[in-house]
N, CA, C and O atoms as a Maestro MAE file, in Angstrom:
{
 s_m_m2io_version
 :::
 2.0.0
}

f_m_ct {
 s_m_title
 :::
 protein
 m_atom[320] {
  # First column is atom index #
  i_m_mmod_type
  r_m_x_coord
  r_m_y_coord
  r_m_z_coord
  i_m_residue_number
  s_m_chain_name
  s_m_pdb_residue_name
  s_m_pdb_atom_name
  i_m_atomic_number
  :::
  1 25 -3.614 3.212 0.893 1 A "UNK " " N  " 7
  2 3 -4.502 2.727 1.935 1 A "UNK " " CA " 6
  3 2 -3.729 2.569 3.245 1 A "UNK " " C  " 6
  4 15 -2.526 2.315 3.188 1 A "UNK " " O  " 8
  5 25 -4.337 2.702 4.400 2 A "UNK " " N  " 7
  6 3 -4.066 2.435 5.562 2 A "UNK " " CA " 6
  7 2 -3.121 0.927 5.935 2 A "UNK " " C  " 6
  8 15 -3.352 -0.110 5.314 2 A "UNK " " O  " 8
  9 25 -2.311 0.985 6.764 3 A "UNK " " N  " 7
  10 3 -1.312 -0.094 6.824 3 A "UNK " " CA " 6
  11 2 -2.865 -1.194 7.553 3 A "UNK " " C  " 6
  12 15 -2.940 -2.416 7.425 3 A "UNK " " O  " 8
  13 25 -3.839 -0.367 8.221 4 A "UNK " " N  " 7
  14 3 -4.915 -1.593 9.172 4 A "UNK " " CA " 6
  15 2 -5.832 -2.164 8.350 4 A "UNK " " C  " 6
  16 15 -6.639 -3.007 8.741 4 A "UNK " " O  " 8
  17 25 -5.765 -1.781 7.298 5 A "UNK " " N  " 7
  18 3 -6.606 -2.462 5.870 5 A "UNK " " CA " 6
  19 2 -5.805 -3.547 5.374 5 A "UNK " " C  " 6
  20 15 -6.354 -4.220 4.502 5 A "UNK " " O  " 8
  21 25 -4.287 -3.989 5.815 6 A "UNK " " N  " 7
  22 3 -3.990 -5.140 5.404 6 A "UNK " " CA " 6
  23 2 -3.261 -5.995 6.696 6 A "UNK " " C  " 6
  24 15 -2.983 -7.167 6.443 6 A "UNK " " O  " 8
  25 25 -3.009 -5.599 7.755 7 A "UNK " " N  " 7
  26 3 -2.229 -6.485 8.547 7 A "UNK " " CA " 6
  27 2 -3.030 -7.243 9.281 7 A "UNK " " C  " 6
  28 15 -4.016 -6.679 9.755 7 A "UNK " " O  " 8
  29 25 -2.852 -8.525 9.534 8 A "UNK " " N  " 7
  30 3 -4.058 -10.133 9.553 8 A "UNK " " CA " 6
  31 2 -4.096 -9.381 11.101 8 A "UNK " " C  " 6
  32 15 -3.157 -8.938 11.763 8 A "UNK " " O  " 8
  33 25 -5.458 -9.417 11.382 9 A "UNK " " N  " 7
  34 3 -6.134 -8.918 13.092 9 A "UNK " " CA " 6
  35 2 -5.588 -10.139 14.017 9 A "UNK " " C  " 6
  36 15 -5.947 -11.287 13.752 9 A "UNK " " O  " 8
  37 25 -4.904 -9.931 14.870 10 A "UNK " " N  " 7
  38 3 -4.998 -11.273 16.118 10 A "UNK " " CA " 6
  39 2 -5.810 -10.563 17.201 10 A "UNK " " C  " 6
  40 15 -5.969 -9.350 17.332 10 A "UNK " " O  " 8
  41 25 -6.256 -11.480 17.893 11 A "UNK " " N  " 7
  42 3 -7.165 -11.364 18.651 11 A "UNK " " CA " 6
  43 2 -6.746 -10.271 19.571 11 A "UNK " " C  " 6
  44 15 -5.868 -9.441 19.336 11 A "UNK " " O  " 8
  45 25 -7.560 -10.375 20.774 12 A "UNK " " N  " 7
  46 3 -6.778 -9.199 21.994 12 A "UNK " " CA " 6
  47 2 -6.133 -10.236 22.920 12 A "UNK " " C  " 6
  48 15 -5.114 -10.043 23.584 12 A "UNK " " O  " 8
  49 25 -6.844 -11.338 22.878 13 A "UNK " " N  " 7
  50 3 -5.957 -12.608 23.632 13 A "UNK " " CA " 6
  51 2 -4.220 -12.846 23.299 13 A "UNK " " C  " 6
  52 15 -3.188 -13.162 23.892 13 A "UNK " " O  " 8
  53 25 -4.762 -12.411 21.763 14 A "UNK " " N  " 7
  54 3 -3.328 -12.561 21.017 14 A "UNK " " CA " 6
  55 2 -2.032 -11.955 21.496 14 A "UNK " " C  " 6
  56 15 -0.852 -12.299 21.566 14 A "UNK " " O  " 8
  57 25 -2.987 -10.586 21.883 15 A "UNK " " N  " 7
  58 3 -2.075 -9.344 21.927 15 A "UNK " " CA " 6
  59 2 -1.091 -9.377 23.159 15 A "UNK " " C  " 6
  60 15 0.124 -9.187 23.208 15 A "UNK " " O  " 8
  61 25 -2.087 -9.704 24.217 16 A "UNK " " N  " 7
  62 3 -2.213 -9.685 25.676 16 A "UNK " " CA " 6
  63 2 -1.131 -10.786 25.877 16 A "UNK " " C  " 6
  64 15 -0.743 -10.881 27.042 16 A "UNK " " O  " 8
  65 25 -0.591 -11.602 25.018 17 A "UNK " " N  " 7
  66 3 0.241 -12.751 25.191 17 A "UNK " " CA " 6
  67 2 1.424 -12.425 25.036 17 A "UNK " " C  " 6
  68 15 2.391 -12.899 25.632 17 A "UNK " " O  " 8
  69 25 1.418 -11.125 23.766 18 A "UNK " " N  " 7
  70 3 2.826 -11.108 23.550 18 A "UNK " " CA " 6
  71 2 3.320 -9.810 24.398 18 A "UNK " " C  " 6
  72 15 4.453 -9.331 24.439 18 A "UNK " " O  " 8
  73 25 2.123 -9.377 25.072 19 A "UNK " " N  " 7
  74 3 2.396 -7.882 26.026 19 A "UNK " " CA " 6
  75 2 3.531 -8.514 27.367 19 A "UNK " " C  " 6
  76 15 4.564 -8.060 27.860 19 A "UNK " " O  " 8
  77 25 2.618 -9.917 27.640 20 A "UNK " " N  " 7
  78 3 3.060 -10.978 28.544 20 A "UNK " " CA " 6
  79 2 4.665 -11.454 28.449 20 A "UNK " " C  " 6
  80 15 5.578 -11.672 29.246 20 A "UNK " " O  " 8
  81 25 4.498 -11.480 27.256 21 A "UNK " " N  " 7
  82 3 5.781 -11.931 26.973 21 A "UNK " " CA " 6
  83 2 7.039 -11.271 26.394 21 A "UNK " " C  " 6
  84 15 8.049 -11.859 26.007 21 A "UNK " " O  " 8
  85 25 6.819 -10.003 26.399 22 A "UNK " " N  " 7
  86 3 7.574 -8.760 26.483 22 A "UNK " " CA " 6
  87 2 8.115 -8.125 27.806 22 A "UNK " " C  " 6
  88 15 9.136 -7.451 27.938 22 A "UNK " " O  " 8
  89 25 7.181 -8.500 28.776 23 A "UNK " " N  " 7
  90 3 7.267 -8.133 30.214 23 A "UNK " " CA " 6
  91 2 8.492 -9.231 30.735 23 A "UNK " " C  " 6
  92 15 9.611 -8.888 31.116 23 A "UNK " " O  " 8
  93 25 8.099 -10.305 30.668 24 A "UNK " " N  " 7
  94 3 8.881 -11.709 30.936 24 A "UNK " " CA " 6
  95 2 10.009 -11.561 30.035 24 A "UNK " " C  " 6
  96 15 10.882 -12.365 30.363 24 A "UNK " " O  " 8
  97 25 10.294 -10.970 29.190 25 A "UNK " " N  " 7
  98 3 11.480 -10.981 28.433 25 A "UNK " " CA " 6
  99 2 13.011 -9.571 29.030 25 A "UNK " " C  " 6
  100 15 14.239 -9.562 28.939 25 A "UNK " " O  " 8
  101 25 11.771 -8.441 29.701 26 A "UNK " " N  " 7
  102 3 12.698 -7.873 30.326 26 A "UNK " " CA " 6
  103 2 12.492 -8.123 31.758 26 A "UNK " " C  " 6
  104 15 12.149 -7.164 32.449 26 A "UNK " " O  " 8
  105 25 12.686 -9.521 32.418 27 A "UNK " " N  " 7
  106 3 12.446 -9.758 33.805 27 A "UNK " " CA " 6
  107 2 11.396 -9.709 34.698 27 A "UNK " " C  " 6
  108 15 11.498 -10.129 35.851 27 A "UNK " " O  " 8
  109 25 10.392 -9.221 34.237 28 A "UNK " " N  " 7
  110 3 9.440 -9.105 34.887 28 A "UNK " " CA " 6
  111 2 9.154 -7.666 34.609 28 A "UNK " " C  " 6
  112 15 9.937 -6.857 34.112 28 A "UNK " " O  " 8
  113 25 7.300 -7.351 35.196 29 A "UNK " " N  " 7
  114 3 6.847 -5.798 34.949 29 A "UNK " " CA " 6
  115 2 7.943 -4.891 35.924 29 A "UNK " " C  " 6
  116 15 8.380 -3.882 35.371 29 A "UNK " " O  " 8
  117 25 8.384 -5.137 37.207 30 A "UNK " " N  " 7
  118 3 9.182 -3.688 37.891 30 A "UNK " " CA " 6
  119 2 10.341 -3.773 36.782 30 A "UNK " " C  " 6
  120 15 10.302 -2.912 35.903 30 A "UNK " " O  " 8
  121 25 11.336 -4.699 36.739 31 A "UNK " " N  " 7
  122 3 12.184 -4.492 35.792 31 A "UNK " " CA " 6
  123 2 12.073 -3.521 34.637 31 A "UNK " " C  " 6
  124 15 12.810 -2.620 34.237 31 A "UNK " " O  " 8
  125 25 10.864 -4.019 34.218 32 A "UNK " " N  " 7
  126 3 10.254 -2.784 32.738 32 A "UNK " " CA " 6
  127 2 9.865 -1.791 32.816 32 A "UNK " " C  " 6
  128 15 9.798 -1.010 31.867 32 A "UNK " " O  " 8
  129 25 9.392 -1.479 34.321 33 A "UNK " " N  " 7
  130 3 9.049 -0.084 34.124 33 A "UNK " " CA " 6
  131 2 9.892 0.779 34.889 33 A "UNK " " C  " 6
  132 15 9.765 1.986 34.681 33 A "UNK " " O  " 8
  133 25 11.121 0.218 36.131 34 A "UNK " " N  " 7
  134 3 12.049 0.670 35.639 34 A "UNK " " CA " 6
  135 2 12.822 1.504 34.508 34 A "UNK " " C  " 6
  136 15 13.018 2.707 34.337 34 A "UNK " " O  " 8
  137 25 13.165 0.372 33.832 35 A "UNK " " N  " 7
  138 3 13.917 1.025 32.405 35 A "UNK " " CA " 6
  139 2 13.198 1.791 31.217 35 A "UNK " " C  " 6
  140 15 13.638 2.169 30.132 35 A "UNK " " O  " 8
  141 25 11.384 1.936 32.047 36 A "UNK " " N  " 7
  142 3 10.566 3.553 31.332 36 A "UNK " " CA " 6
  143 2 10.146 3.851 31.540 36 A "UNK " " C  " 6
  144 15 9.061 4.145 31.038 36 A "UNK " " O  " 8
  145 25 10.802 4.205 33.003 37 A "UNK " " N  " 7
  146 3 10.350 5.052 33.745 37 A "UNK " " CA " 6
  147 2 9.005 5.650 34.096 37 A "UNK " " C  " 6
  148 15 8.635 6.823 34.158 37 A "UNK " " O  " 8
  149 25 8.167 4.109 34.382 38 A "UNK " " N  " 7
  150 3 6.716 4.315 34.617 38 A "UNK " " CA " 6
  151 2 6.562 3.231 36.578 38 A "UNK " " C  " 6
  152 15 7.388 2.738 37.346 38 A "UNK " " O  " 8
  153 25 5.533 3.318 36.565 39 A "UNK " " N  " 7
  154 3 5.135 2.417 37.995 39 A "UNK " " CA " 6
  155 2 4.985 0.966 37.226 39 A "UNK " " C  " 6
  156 15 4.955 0.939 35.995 39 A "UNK " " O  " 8
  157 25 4.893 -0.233 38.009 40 A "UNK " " N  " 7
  158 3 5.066 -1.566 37.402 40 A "UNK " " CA " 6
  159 2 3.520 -1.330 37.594 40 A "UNK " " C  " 6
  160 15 2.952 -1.475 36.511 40 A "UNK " " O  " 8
  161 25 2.847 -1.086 38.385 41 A "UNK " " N  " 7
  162 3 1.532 -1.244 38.469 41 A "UNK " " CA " 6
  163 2 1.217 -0.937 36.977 41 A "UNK " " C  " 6
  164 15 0.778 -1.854 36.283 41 A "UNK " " O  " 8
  165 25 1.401 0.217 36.475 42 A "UNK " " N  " 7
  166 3 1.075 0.510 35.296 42 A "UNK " " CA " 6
  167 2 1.681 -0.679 34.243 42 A "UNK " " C  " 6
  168 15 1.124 -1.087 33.223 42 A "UNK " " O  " 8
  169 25 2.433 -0.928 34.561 43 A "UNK " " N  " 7
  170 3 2.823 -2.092 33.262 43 A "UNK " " CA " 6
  171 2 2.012 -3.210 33.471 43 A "UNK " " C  " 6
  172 15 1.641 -3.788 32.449 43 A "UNK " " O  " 8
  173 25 1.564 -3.754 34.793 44 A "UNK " " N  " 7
  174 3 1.011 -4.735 34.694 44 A "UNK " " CA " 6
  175 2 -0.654 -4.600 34.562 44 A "UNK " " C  " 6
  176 15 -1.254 -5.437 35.237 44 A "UNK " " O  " 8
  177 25 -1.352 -3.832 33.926 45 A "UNK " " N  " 7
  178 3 -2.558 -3.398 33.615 45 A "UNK " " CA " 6
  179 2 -2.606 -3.239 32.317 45 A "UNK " " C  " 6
  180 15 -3.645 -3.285 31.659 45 A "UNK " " O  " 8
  181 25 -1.050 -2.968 31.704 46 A "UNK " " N  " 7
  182 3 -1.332 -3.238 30.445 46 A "UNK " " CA " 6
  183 2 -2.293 -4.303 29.241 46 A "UNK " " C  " 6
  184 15 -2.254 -5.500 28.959 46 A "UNK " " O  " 8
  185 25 -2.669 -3.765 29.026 47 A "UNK " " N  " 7
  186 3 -3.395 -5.142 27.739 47 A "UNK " " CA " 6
  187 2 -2.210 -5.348 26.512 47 A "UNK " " C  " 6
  188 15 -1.485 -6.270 26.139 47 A "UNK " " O  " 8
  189 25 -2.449 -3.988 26.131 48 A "UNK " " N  " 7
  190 3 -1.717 -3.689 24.740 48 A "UNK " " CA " 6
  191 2 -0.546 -2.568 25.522 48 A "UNK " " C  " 6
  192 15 -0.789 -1.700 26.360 48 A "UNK " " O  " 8
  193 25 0.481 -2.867 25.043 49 A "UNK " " N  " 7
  194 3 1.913 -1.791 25.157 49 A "UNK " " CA " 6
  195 2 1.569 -0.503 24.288 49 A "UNK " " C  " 6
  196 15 1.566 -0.380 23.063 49 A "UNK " " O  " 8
  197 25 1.147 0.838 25.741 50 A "UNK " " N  " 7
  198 3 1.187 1.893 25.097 50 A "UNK " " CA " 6
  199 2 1.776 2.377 23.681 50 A "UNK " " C  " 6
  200 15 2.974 2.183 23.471 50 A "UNK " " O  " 8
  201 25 0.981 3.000 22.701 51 A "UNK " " N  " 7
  202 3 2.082 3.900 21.845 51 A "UNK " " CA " 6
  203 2 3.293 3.913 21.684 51 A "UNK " " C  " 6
  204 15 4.134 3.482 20.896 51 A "UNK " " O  " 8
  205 25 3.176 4.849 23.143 52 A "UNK " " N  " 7
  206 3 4.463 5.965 23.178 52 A "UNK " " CA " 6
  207 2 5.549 5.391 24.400 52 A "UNK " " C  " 6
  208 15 6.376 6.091 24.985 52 A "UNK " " O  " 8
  209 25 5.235 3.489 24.677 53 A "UNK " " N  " 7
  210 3 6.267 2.851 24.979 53 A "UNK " " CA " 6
  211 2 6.472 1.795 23.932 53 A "UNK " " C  " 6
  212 15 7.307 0.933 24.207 53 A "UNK " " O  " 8
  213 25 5.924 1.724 22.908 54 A "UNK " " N  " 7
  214 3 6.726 0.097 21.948 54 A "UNK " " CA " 6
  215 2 8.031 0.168 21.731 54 A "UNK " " C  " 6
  216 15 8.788 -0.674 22.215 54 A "UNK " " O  " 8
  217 25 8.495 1.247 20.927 55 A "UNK " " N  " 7
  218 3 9.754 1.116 20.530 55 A "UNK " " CA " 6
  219 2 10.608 1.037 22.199 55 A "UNK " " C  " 6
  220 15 10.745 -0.084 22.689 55 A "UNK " " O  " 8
  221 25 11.001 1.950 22.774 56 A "UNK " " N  " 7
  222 3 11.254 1.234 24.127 56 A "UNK " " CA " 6
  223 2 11.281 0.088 24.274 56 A "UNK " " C  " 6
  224 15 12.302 -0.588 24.150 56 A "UNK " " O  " 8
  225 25 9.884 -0.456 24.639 57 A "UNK " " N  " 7
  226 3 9.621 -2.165 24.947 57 A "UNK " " CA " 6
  227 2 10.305 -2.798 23.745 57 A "UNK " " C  " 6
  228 15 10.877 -3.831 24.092 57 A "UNK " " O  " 8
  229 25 10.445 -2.522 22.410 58 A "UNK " " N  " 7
  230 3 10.847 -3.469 21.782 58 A "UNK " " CA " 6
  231 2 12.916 -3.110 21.828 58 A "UNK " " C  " 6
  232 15 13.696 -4.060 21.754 58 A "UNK " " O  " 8
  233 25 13.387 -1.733 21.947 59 A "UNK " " N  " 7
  234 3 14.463 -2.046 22.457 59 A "UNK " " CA " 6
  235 2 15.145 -2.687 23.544 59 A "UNK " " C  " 6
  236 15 16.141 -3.402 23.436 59 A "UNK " " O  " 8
  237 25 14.382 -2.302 24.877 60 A "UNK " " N  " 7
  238 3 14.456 -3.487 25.908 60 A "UNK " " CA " 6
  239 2 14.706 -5.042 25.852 60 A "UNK " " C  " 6
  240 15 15.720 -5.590 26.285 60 A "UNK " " O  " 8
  241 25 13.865 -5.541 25.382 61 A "UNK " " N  " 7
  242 3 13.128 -6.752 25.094 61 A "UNK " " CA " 6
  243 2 13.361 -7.769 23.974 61 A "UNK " " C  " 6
  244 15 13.285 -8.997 23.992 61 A "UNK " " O  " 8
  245 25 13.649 -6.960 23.052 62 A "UNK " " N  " 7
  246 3 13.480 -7.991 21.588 62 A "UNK " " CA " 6
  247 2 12.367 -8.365 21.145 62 A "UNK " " C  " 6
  248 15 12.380 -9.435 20.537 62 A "UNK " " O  " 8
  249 25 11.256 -7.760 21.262 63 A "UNK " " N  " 7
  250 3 9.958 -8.406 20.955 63 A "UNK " " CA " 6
  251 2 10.053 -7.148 20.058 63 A "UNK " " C  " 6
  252 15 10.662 -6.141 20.422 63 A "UNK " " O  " 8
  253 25 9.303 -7.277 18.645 64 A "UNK " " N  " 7
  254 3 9.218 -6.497 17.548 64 A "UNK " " CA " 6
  255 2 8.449 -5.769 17.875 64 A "UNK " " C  " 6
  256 15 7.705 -6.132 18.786 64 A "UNK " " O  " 8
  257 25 8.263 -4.357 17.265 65 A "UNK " " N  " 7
  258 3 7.217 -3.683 17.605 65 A "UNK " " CA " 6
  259 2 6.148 -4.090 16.446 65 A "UNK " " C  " 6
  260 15 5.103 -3.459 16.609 65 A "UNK " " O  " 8
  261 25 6.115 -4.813 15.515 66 A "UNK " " N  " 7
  262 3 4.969 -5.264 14.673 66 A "UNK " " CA " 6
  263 2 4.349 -6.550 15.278 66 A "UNK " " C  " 6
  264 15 3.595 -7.166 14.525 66 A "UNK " " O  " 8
  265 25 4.526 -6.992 16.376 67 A "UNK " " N  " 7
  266 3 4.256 -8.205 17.457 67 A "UNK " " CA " 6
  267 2 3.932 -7.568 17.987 67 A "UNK " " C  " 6
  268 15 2.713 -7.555 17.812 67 A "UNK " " O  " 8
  269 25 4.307 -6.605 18.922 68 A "UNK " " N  " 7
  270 3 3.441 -5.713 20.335 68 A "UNK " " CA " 6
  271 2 2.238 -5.023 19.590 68 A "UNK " " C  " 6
  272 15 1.306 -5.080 20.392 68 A "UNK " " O  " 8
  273 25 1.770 -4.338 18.331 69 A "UNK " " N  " 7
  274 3 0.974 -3.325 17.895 69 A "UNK " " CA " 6
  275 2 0.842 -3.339 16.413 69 A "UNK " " C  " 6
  276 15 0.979 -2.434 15.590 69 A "UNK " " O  " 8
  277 25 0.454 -4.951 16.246 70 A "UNK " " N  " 7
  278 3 0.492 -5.198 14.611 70 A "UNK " " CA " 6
  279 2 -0.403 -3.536 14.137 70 A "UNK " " C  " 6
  280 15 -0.311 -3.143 12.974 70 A "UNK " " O  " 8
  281 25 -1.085 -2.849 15.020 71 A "UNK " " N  " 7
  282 3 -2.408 -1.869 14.597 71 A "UNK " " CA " 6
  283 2 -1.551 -0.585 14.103 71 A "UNK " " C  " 6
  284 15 -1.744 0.061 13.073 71 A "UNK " " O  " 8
  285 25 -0.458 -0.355 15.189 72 A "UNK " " N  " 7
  286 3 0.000 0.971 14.870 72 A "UNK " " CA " 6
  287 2 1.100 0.617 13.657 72 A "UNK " " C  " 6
  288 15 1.025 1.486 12.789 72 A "UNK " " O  " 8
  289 25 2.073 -0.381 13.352 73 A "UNK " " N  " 7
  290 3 3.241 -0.877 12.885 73 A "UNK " " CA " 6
  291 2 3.175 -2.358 11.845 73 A "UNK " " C  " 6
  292 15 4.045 -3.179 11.556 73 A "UNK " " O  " 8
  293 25 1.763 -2.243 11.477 74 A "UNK " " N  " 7
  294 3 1.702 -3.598 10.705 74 A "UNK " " CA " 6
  295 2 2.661 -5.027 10.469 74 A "UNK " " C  " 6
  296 15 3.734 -5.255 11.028 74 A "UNK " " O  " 8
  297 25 2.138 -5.683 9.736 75 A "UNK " " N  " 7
  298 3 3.114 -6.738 9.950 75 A "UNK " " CA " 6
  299 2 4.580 -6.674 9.513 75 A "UNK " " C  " 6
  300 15 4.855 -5.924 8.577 75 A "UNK " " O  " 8
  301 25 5.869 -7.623 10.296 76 A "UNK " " N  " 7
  302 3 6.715 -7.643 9.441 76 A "UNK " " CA " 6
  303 2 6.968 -7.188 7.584 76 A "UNK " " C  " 6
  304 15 7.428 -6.287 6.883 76 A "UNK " " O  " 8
  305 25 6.397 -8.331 7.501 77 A "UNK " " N  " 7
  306 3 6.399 -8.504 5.855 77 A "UNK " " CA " 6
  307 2 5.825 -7.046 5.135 77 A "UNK " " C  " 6
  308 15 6.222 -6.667 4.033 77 A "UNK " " O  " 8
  309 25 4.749 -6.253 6.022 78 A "UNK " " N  " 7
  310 3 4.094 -5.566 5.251 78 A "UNK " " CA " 6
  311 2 5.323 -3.837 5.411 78 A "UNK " " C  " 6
  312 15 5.292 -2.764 4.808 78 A "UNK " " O  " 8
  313 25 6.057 -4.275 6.296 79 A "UNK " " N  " 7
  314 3 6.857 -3.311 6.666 79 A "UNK " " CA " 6
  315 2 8.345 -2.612 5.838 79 A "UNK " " C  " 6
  316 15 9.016 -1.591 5.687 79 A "UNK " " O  " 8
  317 25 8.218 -3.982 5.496 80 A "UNK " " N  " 7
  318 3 9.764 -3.943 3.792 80 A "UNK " " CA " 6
  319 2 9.843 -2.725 3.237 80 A "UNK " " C  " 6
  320 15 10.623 -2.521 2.306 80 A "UNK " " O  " 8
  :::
 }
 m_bond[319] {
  # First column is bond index #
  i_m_from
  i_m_to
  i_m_order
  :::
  1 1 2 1
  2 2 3 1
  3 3 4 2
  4 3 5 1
  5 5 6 1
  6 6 7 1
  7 7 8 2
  8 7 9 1
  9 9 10 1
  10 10 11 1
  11 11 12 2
  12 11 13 1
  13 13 14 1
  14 14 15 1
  15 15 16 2
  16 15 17 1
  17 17 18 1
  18 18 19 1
  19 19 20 2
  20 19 21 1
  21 21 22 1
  22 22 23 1
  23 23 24 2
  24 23 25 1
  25 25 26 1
  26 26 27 1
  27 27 28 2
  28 27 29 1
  29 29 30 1
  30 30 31 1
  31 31 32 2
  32 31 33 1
  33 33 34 1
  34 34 35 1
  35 35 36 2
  36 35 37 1
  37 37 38 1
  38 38 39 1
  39 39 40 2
  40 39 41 1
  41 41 42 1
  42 42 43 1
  43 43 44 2
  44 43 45 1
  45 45 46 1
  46 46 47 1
  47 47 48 2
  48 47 49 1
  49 49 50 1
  50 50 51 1
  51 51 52 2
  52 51 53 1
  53 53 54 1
  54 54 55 1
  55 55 56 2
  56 55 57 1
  57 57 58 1
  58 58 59 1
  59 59 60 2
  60 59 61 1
  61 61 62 1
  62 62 63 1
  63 63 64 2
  64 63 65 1
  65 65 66 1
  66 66 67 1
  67 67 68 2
  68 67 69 1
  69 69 70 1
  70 70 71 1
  71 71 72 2
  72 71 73 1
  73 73 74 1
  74 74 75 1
  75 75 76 2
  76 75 77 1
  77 77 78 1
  78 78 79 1
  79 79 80 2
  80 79 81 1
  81 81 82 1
  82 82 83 1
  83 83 84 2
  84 83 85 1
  85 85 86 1
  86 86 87 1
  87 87 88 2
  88 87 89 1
  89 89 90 1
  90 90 91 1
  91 91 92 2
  92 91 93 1
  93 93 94 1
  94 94 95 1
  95 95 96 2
  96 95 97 1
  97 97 98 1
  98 98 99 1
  99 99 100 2
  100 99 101 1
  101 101 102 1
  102 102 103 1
  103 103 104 2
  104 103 105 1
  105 105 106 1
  106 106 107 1
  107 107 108 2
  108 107 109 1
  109 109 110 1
  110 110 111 1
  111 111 112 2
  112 111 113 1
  113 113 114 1
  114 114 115 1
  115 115 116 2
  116 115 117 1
  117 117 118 1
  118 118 119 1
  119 119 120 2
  120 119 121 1
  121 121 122 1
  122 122 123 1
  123 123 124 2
  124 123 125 1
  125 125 126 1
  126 126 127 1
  127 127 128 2
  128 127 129 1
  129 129 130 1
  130 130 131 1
  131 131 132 2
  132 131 133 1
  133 133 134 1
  134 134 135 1
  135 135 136 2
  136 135 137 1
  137 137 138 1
  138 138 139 1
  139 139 140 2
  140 139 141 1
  141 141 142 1
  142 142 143 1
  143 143 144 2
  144 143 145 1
  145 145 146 1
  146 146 147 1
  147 147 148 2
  148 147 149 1
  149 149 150 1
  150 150 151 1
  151 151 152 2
  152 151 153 1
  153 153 154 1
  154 154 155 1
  155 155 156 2
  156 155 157 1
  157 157 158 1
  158 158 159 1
  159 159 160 2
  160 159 161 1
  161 161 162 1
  162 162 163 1
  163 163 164 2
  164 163 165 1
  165 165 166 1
  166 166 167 1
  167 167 168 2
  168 167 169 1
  169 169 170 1
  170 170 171 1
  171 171 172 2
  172 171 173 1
  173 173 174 1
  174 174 175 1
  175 175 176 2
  176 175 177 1
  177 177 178 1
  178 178 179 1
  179 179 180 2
  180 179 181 1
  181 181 182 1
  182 182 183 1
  183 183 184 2
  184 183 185 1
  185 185 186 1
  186 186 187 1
  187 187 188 2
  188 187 189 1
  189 189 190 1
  190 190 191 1
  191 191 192 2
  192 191 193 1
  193 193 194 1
  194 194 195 1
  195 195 196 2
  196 195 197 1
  197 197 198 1
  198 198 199 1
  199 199 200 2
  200 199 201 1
  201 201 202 1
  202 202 203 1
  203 203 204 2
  204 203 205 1
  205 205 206 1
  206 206 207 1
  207 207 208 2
  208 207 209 1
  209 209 210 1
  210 210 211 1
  211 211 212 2
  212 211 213 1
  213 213 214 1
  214 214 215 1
  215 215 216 2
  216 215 217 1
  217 217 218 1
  218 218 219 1
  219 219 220 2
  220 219 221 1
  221 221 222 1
  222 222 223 1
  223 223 224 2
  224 223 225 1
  225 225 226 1
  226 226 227 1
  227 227 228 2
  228 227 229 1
  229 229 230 1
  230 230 231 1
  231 231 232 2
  232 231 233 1
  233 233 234 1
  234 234 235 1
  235 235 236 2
  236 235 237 1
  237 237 238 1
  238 238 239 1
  239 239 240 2
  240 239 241 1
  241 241 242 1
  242 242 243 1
  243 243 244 2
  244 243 245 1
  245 245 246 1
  246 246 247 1
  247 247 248 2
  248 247 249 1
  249 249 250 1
  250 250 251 1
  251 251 252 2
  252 251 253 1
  253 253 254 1
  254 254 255 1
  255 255 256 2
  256 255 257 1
  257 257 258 1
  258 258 259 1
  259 259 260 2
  260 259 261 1
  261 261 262 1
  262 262 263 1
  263 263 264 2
  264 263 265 1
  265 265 266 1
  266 266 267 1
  267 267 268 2
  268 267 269 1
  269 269 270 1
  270 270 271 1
  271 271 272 2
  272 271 273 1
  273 273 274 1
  274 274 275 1
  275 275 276 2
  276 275 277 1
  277 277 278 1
  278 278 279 1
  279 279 280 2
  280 279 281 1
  281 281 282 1
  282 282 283 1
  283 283 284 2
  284 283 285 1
  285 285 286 1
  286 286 287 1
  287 287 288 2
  288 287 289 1
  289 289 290 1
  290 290 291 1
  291 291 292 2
  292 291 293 1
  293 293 294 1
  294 294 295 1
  295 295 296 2
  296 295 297 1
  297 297 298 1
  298 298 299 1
  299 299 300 2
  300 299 301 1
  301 301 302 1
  302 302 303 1
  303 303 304 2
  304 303 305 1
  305 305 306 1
  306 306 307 1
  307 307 308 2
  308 307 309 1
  309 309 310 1
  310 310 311 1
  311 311 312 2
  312 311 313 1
  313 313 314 1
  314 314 315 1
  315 315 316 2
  316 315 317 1
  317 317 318 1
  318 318 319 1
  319 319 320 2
  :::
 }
}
């Protein structure tokens, strides 16, 4: 079965918090999009951290990529 058939849903509020706090962890949005090579405008419109920037954002940052996109990368635990 699909990893989205078991990892617990957080809200989009949820999401949007830790997008927040991924941004704030590498200095702010220019800082981040800087270092991937996107416009900050674009980072700061983010809801959810693109795809095809998590791993990025989560090397940057330290924020897990099963925290930025429990959808694409399920939870920790479910990740073992």
């Amino acid at each position: 079965m699909p990893v989205s058939k078991f990892y617990r849903v957080k809200t989009m509020q949820d999401l949007k918090a830790i997008t927040t706090k991924a941004i704030e962890q590498a200095g702010g949005g220019a800082m981040l999009a800087r270092e991937l090579g996107v416009t900050r405008q674009a980072v700061y419109q983010w809801k959810l951290v693109p795809p095809q920037h998590v791993l990025d954002v989560e090397r940057i940052t330290g924020v897990s990529r099963h925290q930025l996109r429990p959808d694409l990368f399920g939870t920790p635990e479910l990740a073992r």
